[in-house]
C-alpha positions as CSV (number, residue, x, y, z in Angstrom):
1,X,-127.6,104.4,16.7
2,X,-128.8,102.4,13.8
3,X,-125.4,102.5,10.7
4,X,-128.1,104.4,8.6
5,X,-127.9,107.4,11.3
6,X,-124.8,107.8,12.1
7,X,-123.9,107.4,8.6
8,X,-126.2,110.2,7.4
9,X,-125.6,112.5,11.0
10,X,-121.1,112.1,10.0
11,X,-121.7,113.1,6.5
12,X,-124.2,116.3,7.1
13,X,-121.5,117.3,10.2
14,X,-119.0,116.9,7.6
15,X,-120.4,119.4,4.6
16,X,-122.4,121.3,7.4
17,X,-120.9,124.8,6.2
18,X,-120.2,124.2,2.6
19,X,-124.1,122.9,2.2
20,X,-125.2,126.6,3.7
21,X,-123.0,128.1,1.5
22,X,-124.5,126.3,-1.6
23,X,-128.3,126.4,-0.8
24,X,-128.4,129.4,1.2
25,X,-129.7,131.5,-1.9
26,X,-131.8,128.5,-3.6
27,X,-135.4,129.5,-2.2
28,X,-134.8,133.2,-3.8
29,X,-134.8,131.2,-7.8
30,X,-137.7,129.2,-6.6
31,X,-141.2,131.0,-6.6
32,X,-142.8,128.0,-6.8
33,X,-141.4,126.7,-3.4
34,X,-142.6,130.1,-2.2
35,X,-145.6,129.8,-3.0
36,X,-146.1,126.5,-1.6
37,X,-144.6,127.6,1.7
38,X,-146.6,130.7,1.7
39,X,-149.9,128.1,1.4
40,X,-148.5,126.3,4.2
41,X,-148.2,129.0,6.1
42,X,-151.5,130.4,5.4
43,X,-152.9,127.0,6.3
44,X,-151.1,127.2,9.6
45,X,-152.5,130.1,11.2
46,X,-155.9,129.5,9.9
47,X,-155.8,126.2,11.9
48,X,-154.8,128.0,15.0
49,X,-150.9,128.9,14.6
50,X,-149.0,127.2,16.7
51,X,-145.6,126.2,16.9
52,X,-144.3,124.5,13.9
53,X,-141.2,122.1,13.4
54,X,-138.7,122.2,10.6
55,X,-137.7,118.4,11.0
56,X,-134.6,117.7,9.6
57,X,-134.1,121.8,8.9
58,X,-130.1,121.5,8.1
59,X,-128.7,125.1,7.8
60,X,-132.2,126.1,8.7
61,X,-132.8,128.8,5.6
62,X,-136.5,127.0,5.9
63,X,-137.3,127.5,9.2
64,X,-135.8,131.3,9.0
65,X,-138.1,132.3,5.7
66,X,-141.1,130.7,7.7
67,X,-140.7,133.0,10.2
68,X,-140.8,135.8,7.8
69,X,-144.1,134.7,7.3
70,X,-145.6,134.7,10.6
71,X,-145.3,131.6,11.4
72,X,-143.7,130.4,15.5
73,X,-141.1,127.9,13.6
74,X,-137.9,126.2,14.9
75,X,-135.8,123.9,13.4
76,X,-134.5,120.0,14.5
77,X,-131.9,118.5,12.7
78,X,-129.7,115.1,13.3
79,X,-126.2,117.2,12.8
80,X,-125.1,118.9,15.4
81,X,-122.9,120.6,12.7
82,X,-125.6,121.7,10.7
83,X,-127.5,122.9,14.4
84,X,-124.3,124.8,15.0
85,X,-124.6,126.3,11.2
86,X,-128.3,126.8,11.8
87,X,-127.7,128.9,15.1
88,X,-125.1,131.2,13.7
89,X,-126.8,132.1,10.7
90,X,-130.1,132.5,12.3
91,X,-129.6,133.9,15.9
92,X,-132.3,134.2,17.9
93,X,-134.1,131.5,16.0
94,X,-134.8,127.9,18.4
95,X,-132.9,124.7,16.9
96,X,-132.4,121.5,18.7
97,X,-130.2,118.2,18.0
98,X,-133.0,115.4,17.5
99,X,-134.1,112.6,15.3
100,X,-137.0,112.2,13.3
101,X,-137.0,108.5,14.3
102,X,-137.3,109.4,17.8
103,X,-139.0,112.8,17.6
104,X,-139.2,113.3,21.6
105,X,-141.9,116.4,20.9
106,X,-145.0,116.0,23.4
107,X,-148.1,114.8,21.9
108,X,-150.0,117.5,20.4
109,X,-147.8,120.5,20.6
110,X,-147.6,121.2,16.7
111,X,-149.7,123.4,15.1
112,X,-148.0,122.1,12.1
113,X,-144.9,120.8,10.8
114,X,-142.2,120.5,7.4
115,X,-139.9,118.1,6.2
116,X,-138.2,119.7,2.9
117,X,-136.4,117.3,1.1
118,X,-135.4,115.5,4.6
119,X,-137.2,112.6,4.6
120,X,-134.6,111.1,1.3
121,X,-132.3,109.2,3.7
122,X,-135.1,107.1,5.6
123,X,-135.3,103.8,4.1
124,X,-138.5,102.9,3.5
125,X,-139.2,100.4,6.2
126,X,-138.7,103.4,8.4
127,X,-141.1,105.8,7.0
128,X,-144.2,104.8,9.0
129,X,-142.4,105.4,12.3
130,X,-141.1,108.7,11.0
131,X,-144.9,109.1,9.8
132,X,-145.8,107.9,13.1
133,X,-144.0,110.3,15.2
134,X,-145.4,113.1,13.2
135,X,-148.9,112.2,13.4
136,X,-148.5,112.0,17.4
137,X,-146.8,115.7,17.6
138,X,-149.8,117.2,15.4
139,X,-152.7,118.6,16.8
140,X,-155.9,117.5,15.1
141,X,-156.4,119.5,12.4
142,X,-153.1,120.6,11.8
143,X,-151.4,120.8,8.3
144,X,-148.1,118.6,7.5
145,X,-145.8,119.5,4.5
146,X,-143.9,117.3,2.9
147,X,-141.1,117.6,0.1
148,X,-138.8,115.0,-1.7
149,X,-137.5,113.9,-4.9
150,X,-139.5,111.9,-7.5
151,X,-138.6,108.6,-9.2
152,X,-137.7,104.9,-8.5
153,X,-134.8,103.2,-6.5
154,X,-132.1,104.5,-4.3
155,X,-128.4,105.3,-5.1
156,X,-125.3,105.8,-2.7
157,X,-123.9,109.6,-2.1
158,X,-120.3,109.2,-1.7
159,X,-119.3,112.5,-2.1
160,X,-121.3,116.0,-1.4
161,X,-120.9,119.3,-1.1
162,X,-117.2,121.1,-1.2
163,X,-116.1,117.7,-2.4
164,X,-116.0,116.3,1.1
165,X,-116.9,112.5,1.8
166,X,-119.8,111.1,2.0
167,X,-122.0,108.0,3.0
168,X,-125.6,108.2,2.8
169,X,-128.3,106.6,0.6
170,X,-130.6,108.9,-1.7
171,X,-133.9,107.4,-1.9
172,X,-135.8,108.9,-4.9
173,X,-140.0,108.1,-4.7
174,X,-143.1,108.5,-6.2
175,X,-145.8,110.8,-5.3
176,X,-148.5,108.5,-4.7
177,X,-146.4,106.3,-2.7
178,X,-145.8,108.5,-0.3
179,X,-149.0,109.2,-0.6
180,X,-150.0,105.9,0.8
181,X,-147.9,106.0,3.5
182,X,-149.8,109.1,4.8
183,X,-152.8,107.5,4.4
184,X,-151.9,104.4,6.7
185,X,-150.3,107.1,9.2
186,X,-153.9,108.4,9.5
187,X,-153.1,111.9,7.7
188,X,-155.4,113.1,4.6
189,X,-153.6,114.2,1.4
190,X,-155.0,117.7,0.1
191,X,-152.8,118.2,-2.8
192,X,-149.8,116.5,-4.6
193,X,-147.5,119.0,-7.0
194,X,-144.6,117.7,-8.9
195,X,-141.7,120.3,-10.4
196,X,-138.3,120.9,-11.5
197,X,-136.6,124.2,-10.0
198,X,-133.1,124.9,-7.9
199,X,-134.6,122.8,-5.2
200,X,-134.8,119.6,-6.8
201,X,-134.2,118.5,-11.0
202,X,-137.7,116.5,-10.3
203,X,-139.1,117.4,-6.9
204,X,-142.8,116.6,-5.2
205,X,-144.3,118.5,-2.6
206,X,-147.2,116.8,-0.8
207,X,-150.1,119.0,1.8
208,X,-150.9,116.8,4.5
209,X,-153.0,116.7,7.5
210,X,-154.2,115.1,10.6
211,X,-157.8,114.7,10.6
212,X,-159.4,116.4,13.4
């Protein structure tokens, strides 16, 4: 496993139940997230439903409130901690050890697919396999939602959540970057929203998909 990995996978099994414990209320003091995950939703099962994938879910509170809204979700996460969090806080809900560098999903099977705030520890130079492995789990047609934070340059989290150590890099990025990097995946961008709520001090949300 590339040092990047097992770094990020050590520190997320390290905070794994201090992390729920922190975010597990966050969506409830952020309609606007709601909203946009209500869109997604909506966009979802007017392309045909589907299964959907949380990738890189963590405690899964994302893949749980999809599921309020109709929508055949289940989560994947690096951490087996945070899978072990995920499972005991939503029973009854499907979530699966896996990587998002090596998303072993067959080709086609999504009818749709997340990454909140996940996709912050992938260096850059391993975004369009990330991208790459989405694109080939999408159906044609199917919507993609990503979220992330906004800005320039990459700083070191030592320390996290409960005061427990920490080694992973935070990549912050702009908008139309990632937007780029879509593009060259062979997804569309429909819409681009930037905001500042519990979720993220300067977040962006970008709706995706895979041209039919």
């Amino acid at each position: 496993m590339r040092d990047w990995l097992s770094d990020t996978r050590t520190s997320y099994d390290t905070v794994a139940a201090d992390y729920a414990d922190q975010v597990r209320t966050l969506l409830a003091s952020s309609p606007y997230e709601r909203a946009m995950l209500a869109l997604f939703a909506e966009q979802v099962l007017a392309a045909g439903a589907g299964p959907v994938a949380d990738v890189g879910c963590g405690p899964g509170r994302i893949t749980a409130h999809l599921r309020t809204l109709d929508v055949d979700a289940f989560g994947i996460d690096l951490s087996p901690g945070m899978i072990s969090v995920a499972r005991r806080d939503h029973p009854g809900v499907r979530f699966e050890v896996g990587s998002m560098t090596d998303l072993t999903l067959p080709a086609g099977s999504l009818g749709g697919l997340v990454a909140w705030y996940s996709l912050i520890h992938v260096p850059d130079d391993e975004i369009p396999l990330v991208l790459a492995h989405f694109h080939r789990a999408l159906r044609p047609g199917a919507p993609l939602m990503l979220s992330f934070h906004v800005g320039d340059g990459t700083r070191l989290k030592t320390e996290g959540y409960g005061g427990h150590p920490m080694n992973v890099q935070v990549h912050r990025r702009q908008p139309a970057r990632v937007a780029t990097w879509l593009a060259e995946a062979g997804f569309t961008t429909e819409a681009q929203l930037t905001l500042t709520s519990p979720e993220s001090r300067h977040g962006a949300v970008l709706f995706g998909r895979r041209p039919n």
